[in-house]
N, C-alpha and C positions, 0 to 999 in steps of 0.2 A: 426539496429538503436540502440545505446550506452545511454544508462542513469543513473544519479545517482538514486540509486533504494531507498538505506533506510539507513537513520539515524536516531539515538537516541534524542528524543526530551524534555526536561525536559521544566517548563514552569518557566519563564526569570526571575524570583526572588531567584534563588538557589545560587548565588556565594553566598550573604551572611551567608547562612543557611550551606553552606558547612564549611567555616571559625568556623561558633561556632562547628557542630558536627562531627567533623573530627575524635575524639576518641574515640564515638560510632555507628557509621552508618555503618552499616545498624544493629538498633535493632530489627528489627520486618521485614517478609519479603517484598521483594519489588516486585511490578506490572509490567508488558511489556504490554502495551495496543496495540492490534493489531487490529485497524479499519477493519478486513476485517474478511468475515467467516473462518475458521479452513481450513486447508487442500491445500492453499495456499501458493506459495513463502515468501510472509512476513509474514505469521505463520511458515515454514520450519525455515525461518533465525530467528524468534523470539525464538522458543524453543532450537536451536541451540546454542544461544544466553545465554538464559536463564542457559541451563543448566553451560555452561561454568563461568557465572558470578554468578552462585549458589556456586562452588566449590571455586572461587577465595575471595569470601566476607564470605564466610562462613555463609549462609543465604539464606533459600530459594528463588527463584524467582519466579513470577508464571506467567504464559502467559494469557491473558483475551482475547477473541476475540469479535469485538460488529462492523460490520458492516452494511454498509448503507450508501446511501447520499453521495457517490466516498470516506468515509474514514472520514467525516465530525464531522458524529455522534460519530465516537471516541476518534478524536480530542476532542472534544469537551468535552467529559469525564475526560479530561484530563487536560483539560483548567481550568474547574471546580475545581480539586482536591488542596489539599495545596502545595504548592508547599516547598516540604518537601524531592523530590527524593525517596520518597516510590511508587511514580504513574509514571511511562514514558511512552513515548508515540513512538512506531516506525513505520515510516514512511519514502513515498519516495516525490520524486519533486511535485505528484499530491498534495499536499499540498498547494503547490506554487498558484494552481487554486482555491481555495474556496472560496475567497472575490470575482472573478468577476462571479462565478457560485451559491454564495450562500449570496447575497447582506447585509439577515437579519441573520446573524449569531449574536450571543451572545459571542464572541471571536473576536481576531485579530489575523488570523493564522500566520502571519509572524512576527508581535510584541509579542504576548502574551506566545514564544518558543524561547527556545534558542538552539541550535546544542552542543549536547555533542560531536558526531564526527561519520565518516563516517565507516559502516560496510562491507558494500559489494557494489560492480560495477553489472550490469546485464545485459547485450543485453536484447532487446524487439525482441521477435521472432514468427512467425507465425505459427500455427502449427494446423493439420488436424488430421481428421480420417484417418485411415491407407489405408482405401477401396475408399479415394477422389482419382478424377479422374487425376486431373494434378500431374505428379510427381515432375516438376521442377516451381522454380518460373517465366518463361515467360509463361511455361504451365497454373497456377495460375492466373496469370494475365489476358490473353485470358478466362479463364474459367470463371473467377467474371465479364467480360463486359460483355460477352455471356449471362448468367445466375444471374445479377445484384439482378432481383426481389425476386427472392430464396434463393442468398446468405447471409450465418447469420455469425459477427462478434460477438463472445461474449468476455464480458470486467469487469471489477472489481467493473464498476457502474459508472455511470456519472462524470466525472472528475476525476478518474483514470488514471495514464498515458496508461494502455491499451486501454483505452478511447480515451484517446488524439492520442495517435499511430492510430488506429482504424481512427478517423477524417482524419488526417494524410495522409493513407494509401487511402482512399478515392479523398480525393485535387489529390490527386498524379495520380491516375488511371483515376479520370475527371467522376467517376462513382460513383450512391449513392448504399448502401447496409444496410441491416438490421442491425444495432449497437444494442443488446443483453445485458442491464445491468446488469450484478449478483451483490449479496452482496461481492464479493470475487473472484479470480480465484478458488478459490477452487470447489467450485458450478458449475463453466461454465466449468472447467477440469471432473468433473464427469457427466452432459450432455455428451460432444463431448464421451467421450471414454463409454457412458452406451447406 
């Protein structure tokens, strides 16, 4: 399963502030707000990220991670900040869910951001301990009906697209299983393999 994974999010009042400070931006360094805990894919492409647009702007960048709430709560940090392009925000489509997941938010995650542009593509992919028993996915499939009540899905947190994949994957097999919310892939990547 194919998804847009993560874009750079600045919040929607920057085209003006870009016009005035174009001959000196970035004076002070700039933020990557990464909704999710450390050790995660959008923290991999954040600091990847970061470092490349450290060397190009000639200015440090620095990586923030504050997860929770499928990515909400760091939105939202985000939302807050002036929007000045010293604070961004990256982020994938699980974005796209927080109005109908998170009704009393203090933001408007689709109005209150604008898309600087798109960094990387990702397949959503399923992936085990090494010693699970099915090696193939019809194997997989048979094994999660079989053993429904025991199987655990873990995900980046409510309204994450491995969340959403997760529901997804569920509809699809016609069987429920344990959805496992981390602050992160990072967290639910060091369960499975500790």
């Amino acid at each position: 399963m194919n998804s847009r994974f993560i874009a750079v999010l600045l919040t929607a009042t920057i085209l003006p502030w870009v016009a005035q400070a174009q001959d000196s931006y970035p004076s002070s360094p700039v933020t990557i707000m990464v909704p999710a805990a450390a050790g995660g894919p959008s923290d991999t492409v954040a600091r990847l990220v970061a470092q490349s647009m450290s060397k190009t702007l000639g200015q440090q960048v620095l990586v923030e991670n504050m997860g929770g709430a499928g990515g909400s709560l760091g939105a939202a940090n985000v939302a807050k900040a002036d929007p000045d392009g010293y604070r961004l925000l990256l982020y994938h489509i699980g974005v796209a869910t927080f109005a109908a997941l998170y009704p009393n938010l203090a933001y408007k995650p689709i109005e209150d951001f604008s898309s600087v542009g798109l960094i990387t593509e990702v397949p959503m992919t399923i992936v085990g301990r090494k010693d699970l028993e099915p090696k193939t996915f019809a194997d997989l499939v048979a094994y999660v009906k079989k053993n429904a009540t025991t199987v655990t899905f873990g995900t980046a947190g409510t309204g994450a697209v491995s969340d959403l994949c997760g529901r997804l994957l569920q509809d699809a097999l016609g069987t429920k299983i344990t959805l496992v919310p981390y602050k992160g892939m990072g967290p639910a990547m060091t369960d499975l393999i500790g």
